[in-house]
C-alpha positions as CSV (number, residue, x, y, z in Angstrom):
1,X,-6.8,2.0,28.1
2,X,-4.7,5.1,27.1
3,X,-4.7,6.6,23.8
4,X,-1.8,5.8,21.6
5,X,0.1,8.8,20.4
6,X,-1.3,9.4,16.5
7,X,1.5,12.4,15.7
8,X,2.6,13.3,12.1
9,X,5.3,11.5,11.0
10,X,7.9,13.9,9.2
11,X,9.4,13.5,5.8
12,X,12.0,11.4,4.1
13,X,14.8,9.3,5.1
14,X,16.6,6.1,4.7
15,X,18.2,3.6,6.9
16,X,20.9,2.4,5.8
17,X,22.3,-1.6,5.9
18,X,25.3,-3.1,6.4
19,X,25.0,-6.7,5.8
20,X,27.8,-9.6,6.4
21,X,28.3,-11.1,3.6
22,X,29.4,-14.9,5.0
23,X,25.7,-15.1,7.0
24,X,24.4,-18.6,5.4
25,X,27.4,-20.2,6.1
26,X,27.2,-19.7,9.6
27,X,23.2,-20.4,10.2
28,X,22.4,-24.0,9.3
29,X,18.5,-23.7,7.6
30,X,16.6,-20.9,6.1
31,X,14.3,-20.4,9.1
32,X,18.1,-19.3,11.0
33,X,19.0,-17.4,8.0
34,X,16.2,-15.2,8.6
35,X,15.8,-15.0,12.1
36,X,19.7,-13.8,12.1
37,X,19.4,-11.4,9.2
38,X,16.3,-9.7,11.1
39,X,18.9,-9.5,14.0
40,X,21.3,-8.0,11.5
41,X,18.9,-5.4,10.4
42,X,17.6,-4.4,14.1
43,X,21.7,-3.6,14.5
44,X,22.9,-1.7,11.4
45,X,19.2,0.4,11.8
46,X,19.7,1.5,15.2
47,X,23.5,2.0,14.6
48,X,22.4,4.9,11.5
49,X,19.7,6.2,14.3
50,X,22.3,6.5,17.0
51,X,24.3,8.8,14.3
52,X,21.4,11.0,12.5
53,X,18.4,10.9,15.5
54,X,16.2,9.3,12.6
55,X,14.3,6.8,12.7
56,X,14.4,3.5,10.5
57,X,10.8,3.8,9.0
58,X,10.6,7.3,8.4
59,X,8.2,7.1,4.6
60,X,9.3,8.2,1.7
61,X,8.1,11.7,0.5
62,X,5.0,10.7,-1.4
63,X,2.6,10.2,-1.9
64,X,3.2,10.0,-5.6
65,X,0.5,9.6,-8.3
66,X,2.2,7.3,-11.0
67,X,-1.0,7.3,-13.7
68,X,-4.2,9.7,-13.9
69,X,-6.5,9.3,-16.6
70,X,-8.6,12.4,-15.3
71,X,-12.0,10.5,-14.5
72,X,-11.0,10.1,-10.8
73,X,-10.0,11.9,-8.0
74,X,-7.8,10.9,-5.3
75,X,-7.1,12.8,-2.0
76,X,-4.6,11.1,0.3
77,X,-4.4,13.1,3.9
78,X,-1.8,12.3,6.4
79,X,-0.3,9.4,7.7
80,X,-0.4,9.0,11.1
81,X,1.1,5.9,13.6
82,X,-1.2,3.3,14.4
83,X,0.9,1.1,16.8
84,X,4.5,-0.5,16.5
85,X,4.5,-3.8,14.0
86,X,4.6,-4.7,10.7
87,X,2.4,-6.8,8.1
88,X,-1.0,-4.9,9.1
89,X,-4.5,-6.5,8.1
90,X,-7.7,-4.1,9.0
91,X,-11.7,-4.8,10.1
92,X,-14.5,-2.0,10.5
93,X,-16.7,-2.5,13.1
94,X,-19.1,0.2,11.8
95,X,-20.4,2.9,14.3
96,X,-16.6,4.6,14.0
97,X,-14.9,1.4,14.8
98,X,-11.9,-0.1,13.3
99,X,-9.4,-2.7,14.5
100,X,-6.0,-3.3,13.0
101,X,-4.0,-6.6,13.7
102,X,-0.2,-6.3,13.1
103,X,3.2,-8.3,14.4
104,X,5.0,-7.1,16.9
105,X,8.8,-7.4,17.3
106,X,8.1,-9.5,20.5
107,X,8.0,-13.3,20.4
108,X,5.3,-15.2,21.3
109,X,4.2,-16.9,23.8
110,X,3.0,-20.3,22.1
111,X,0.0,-20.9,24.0
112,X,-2.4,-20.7,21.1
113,X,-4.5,-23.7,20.1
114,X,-3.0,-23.7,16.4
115,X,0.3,-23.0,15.1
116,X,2.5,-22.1,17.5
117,X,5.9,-22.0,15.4
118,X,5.1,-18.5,14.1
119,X,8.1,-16.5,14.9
120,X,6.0,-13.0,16.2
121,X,3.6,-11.8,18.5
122,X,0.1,-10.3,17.4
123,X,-0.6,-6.8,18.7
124,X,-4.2,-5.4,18.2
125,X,-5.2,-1.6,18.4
126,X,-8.4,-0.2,18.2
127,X,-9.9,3.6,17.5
128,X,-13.6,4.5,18.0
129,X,-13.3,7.2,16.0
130,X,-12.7,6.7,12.8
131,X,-8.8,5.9,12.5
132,X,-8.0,9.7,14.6
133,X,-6.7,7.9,17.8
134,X,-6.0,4.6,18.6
135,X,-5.9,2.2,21.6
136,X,-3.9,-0.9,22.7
137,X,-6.8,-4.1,22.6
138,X,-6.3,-6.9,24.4
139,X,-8.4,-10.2,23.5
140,X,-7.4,-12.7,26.3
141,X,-4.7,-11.0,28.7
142,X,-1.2,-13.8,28.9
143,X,-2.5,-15.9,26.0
144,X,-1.7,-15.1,22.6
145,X,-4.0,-13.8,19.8
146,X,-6.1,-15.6,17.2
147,X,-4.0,-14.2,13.8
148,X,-6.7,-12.8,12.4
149,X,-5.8,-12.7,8.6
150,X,-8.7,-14.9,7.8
151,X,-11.2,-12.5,7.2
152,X,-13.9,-10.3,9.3
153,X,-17.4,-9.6,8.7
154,X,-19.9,-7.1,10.2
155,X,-23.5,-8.9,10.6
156,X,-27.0,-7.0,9.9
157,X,-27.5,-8.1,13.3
158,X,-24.7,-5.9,14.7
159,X,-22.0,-8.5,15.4
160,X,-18.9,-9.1,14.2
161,X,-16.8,-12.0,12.6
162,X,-13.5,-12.4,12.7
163,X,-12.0,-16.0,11.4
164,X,-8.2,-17.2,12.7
165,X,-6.6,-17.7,9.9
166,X,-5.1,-21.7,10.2
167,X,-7.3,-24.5,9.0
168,X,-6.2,-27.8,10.6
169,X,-6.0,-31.0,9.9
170,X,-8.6,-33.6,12.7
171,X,-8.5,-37.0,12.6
172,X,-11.0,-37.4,9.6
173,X,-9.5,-38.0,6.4
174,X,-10.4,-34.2,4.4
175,X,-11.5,-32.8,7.1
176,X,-9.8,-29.4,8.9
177,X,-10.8,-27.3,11.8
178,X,-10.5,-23.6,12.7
179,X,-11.3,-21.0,14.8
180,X,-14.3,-18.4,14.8
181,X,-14.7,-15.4,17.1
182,X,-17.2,-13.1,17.4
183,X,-18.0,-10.0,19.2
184,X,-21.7,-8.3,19.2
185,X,-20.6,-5.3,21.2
186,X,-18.5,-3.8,18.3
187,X,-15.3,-5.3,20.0
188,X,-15.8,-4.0,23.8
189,X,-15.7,-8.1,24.2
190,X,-15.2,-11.0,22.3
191,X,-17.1,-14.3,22.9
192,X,-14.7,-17.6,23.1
193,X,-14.3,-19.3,20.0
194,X,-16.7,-21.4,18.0
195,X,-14.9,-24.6,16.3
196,X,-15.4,-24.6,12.5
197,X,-15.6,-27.2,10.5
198,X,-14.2,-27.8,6.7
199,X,-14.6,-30.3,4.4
200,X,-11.6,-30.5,2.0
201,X,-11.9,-33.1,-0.8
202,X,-8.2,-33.5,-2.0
203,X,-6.6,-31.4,0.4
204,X,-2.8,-32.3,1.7
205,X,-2.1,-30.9,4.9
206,X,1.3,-32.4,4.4
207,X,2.5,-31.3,0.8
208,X,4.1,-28.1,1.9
209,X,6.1,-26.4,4.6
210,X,5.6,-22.3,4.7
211,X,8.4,-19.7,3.3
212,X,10.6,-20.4,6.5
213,X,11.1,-23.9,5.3
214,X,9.5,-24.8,8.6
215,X,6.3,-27.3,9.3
216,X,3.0,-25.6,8.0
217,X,0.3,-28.7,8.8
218,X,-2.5,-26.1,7.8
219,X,-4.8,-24.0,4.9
220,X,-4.7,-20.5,5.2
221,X,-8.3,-18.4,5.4
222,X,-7.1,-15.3,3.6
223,X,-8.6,-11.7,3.5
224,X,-12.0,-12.6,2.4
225,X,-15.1,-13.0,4.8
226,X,-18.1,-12.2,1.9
227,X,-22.0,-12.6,3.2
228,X,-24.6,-13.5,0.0
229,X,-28.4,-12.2,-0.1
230,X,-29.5,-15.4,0.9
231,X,-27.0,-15.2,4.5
232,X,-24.5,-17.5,3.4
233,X,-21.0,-16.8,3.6
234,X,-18.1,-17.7,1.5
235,X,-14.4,-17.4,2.3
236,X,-11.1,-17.3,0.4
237,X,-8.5,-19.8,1.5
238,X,-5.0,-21.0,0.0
239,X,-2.9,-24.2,0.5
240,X,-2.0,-27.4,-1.1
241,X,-4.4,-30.3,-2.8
242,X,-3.0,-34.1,-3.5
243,X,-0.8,-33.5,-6.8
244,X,0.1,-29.8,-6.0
245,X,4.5,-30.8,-5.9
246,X,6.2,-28.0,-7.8
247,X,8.8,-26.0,-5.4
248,X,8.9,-22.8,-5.0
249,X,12.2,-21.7,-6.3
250,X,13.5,-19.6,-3.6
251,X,12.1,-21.8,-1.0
252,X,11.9,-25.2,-2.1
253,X,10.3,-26.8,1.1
254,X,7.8,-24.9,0.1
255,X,5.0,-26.3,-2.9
256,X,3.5,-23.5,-5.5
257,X,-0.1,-22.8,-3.7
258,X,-3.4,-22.5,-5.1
259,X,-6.3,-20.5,-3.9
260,X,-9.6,-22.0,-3.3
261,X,-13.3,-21.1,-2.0
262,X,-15.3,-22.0,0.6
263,X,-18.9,-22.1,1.7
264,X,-21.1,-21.9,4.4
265,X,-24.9,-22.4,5.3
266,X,-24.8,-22.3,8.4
267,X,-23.5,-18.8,9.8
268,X,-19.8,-20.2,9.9
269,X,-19.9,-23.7,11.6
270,X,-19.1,-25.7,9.0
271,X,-17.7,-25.1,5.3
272,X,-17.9,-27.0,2.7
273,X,-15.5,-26.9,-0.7
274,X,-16.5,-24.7,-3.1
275,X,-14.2,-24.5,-6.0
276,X,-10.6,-23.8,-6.9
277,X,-10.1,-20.5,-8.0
278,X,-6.9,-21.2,-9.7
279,X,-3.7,-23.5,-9.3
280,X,-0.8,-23.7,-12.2
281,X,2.7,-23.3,-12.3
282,X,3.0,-19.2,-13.0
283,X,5.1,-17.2,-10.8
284,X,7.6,-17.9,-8.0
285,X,4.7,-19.3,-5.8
286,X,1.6,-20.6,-7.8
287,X,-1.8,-18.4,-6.7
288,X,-1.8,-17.2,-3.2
289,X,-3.0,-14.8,-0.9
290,X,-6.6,-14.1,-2.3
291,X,-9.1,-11.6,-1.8
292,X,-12.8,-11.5,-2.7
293,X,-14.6,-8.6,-3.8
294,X,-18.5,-9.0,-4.6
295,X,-19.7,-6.0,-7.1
296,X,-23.0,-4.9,-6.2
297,X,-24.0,-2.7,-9.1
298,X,-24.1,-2.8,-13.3
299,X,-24.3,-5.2,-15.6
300,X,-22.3,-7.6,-13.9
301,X,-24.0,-6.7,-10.5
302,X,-22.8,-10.4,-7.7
303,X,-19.9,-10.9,-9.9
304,X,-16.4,-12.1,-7.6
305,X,-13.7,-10.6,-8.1
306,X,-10.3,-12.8,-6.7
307,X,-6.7,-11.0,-6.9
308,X,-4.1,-13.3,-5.7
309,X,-0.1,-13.2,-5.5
310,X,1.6,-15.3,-7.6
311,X,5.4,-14.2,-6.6
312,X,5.4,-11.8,-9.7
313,X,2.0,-10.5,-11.4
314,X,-1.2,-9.9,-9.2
315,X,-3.4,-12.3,-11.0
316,X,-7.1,-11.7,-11.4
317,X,-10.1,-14.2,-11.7
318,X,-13.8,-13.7,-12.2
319,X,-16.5,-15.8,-11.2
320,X,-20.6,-15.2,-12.1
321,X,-22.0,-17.9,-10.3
322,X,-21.1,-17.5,-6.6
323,X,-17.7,-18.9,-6.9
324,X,-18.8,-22.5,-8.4
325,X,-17.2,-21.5,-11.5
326,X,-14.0,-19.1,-12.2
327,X,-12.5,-18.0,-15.6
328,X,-8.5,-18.7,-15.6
329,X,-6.6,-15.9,-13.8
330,X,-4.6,-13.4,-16.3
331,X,-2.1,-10.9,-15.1
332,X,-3.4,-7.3,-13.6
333,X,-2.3,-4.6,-15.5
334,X,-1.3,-1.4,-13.9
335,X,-0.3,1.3,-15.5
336,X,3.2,2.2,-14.8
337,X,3.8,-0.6,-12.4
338,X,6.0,-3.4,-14.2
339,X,7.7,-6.3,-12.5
340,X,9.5,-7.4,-15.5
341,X,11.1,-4.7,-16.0
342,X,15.0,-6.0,-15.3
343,X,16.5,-2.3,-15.2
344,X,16.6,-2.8,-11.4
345,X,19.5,-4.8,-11.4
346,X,21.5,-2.0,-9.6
347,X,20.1,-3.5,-6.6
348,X,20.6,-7.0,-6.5
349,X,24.6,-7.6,-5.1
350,X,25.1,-11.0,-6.0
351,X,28.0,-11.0,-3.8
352,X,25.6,-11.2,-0.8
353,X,24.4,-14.8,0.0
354,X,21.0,-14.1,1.0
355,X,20.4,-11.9,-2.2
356,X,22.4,-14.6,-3.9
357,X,19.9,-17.5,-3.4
358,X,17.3,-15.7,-5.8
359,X,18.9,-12.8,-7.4
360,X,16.2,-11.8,-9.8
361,X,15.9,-8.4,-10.5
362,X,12.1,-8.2,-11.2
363,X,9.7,-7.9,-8.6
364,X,6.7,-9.4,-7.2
365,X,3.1,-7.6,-6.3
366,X,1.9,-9.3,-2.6
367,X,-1.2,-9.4,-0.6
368,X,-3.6,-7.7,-2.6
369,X,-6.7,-5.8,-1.0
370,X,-10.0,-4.9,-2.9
371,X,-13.2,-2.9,-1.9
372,X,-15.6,-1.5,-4.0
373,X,-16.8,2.0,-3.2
374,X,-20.6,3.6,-2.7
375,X,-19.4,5.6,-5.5
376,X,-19.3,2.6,-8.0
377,X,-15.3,2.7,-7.9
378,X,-13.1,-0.5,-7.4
379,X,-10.4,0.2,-5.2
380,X,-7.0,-1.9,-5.0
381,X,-4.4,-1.9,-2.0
382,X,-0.8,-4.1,-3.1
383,X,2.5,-4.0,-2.0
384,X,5.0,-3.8,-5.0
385,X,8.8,-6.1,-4.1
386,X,11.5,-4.4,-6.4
387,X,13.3,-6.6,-6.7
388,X,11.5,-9.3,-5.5
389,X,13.9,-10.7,-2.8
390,X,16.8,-8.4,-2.8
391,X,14.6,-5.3,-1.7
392,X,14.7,-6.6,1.8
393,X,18.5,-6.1,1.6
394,X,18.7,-3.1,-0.1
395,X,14.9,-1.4,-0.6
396,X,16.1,1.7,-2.5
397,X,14.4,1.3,-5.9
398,X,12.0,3.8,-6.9
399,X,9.8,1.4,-8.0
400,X,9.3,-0.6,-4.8
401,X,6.5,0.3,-2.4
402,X,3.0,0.6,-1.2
403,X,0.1,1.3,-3.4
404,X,-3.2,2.5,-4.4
405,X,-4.8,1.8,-7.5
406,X,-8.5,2.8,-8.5
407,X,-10.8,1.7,-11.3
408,X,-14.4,3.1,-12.7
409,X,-14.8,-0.2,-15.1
410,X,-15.2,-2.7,-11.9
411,X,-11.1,-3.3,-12.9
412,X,-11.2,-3.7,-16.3
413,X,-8.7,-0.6,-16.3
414,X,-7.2,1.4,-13.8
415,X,-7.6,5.0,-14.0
416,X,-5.5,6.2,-11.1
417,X,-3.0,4.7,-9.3
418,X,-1.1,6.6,-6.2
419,X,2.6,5.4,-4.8
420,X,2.1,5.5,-1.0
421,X,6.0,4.9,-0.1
422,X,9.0,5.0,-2.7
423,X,12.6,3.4,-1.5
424,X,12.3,2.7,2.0
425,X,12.4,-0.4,4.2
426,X,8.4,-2.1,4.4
427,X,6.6,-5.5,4.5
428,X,4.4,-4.5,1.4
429,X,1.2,-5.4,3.2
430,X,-1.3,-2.7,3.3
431,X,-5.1,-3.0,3.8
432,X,-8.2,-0.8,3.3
433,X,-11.6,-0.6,4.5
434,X,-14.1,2.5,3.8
435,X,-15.1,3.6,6.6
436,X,-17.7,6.6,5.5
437,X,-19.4,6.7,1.7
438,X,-16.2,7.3,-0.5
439,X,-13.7,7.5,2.1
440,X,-11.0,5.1,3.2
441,X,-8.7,4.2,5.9
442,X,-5.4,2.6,4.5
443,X,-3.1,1.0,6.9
444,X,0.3,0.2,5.8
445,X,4.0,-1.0,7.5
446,X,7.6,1.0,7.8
447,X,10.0,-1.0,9.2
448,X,10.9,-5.2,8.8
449,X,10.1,-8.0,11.0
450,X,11.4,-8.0,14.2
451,X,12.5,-4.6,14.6
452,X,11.7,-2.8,18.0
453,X,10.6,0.5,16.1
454,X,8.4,-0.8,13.5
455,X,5.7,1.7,12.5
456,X,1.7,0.1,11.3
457,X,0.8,3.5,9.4
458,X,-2.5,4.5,9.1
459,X,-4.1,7.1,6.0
460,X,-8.1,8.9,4.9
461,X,-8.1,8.5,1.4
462,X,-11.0,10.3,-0.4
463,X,-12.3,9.1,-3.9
464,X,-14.3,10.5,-6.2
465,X,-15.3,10.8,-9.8
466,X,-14.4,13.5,-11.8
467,X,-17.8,15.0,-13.0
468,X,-16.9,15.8,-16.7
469,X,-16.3,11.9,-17.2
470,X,-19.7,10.8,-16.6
471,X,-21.0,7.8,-14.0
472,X,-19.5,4.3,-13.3
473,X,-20.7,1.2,-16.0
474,X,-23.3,3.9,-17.2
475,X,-25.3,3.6,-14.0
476,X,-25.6,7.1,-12.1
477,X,-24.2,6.4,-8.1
């Protein structure tokens, strides 16, 4: 397998968008609305690359820090391509290894066991060294990949867990089924599947459809693959229970989601229903998204930590007894980041009908990621929408981005936070993994769905804490 060229990409640009302005009258659901304004996109971008030789997901100068305290450092060193494809999620091997997941602008081949309606392919690339080059990884040649958004999981016993993300409905009433691969030769192979097993008191496979307005007969696995002292596992998941009927205003097939937690005592077989981590009526999309983060040290050493989307705030939940019990979420604060704020109207054009179905002008923080450091620090990976649904017409806003935000309080506060990309055209997911003691690897999108020269960026970040402001929750690292 040939190395994949890991060059610098140069500085700033912008592609530019020229949308029709008559496009939902001539596609006849919101699954065609989007497919055709992908199309639309792919066009007017490789029209404004035809006349400036640019290409459409150049990043933004950056990055930019947007709130320093002084008790951390932050060193971000340069981004480098990964692979084409958009909407990256990331897994560390150990021993140098990293493999990041990401959608490609081909379509699929539909010969996967579960959910075969998604509208992209998976492409996987791999580096044994660190993030410095990467190569293309093939898991079954001619079938398409397990969408591996569900979580991953290096074992003391050197193997690795990777969960498909889809939890589907069998033939016994809440009961749902996925899919668990594992490799124990740091990814050189991976084993066929072992069936999982759920047990889902309450759940409704049927409630919702997803955010194309298209059938979704499934519980998404999400981020979060955590292994307790005693070798259990636990799991972050989000879907729809009996009673969960509030739409979702800018799709309203769609039901406001809640996020939930599972358990297993059995090295990932079956899963049992832990807990809901929190449902309600808040944002544009009730609690989605989740990830887990178990702090190891302090006074609150095996506390969870969820972040989830809501389709505005990131909310945050706690839990101090392995998940059975979690306080109500409340809204993350980050300093210098605020969706409210309605100044951002310049770039919502009603007059478009896409932009015109939810023309807010806040915004909306998506698909968090959380790791916690050697160093004691808490670090936070989240995509920032300004504004929430008109940025993927016009993405221009300062404001609207990729992020990085760090906290020495296990996230009480945030001390630093650092703008990855400012006013150009991404997904907003990013994910992060440290891959040596107080070192990162970021990966992050350019580009939209569907588009041939989509760029999965990849970043070192170094963190550390300034000396003169003494050690993390009083303990010295």
């Amino acid at each position: 397998m040939a190395a994949h060229g890991s060059a610098p990409v140069p500085g700033r640009t912008m592609w530019v968008f020229l949308a029709e302005r008559d496009l939902m009258k001539r596609t006849g659901s919101t699954y065609a609305l989007f497919s055709a304004f992908v199309v639309m996109i792919g066009q007017a971008a490789a029209q404004q690359t035809a006349t400036d030789g640019r290409s459409a997901s150049q990043p933004a100068q950056g990055p930019i820090t947007i709130h320093d305290d002084g008790s951390i450092t932050v060193r971000v060193g340069e981004s480098r391509k990964i692979m084409n494809g958009v909407q990256p999620f990331l897994y560390d091997a150990g021993n140098d290894v990293l493999l990041v997941q990401s959608q490609l602008s081909e379509k699929p081949r539909r010969n996967r066991e579960r959910i075969n309606h998604f509208p992209w392919q998976f492409g996987n690339y791999i580096s044994r060294d660190f993030g410095q080059t990467w190569q293309k990884y093939v898991i079954r040649p001619g079938v398409d990949p397990p969408f591996l958004e569900g979580g991953g999981l290096a074992r003391p016993d050197g193997s690795y867990l990777l969960l498909d993300t889809y939890i589907t409905p069998t033939a016994n009433p809440d009961e749902g089924e996925g899919d668990l691969w594992i490799s124990r030769d740091a990814f050189r192979t991976i084993e066929d599947p072992v069936r999982m097993t759920f047990s889902i008191p309450g759940v409704d496979f049927d409630a919702t459809k997803d955010d194309g307005g298209h059938e979704h007969r499934a519980i998404r696995l999400h981020r979060s693959l955590l292994e307790l002292p005693n070798g259990d596992f636990l799991v972050s998941a989000y879907g729809c229970f009996k009673g969960d009927a509030t739409p979702c205003p800018y799709q309203p097939k769609m039901m406001k989601l809640r996020s939930i937690l599972f358990r297993s005592c059995d090295g990932g077989k079956s899963w049992k229903y832990i807990s809901t981590i929190a449902v309600g009526n808040v944002g544009s999309e009730g609690f989605g998204e989740p990830v887990l983060c178990r702090i190891s040290r302090g006074a609150h050493a095996g506390r969870l930590l969820c972040f989830m989307r809501t389709g505005c705030d990131l909310h945050q939940a706690i839990s101090d007894d392995e998940g059975a019990t979690w306080s109500v979420a409340k809204p993350v604060e980050f300093p210098g980041i605020d969706v409210h704020d309605e100044r951002w109207q310049q770039y919502v054009d009603t007059s478009d009908a896409y932009v015109n179905r939810y023309p807010v002008a806040t915004g909306a923080m998506v698909d968090p990621d959380l790791t916690e450091l050697d160093n004691g620090i808490l670090a936070c990976a989240v995509g920032v929408r300004i504004p929430e649904k008109a940025c993927f017409r016009n993405p221009r806003c300062p404001r609207n981005g990729n992020y990085l935000a760090f906290s020495r309080d296990q996230g009480k506060t945030w001390n630093h936070i650092v703008q990855l990309t400012s006013g150009v055209w991404t997904t907003h997911y990013m994910a992060i993994r440290q891959i040596r003691p107080n070192q990162l690897y970021v990966a992050y999108d350019l580009g939209f769905w569907g588009r041939p020269d989509n760029q999965t960026m990849g970043c070192v970040v170094d963190v550390a804490l300034s000396k003169s402001r003494g050690p993390v929750s009083g303990r010295v690292p």
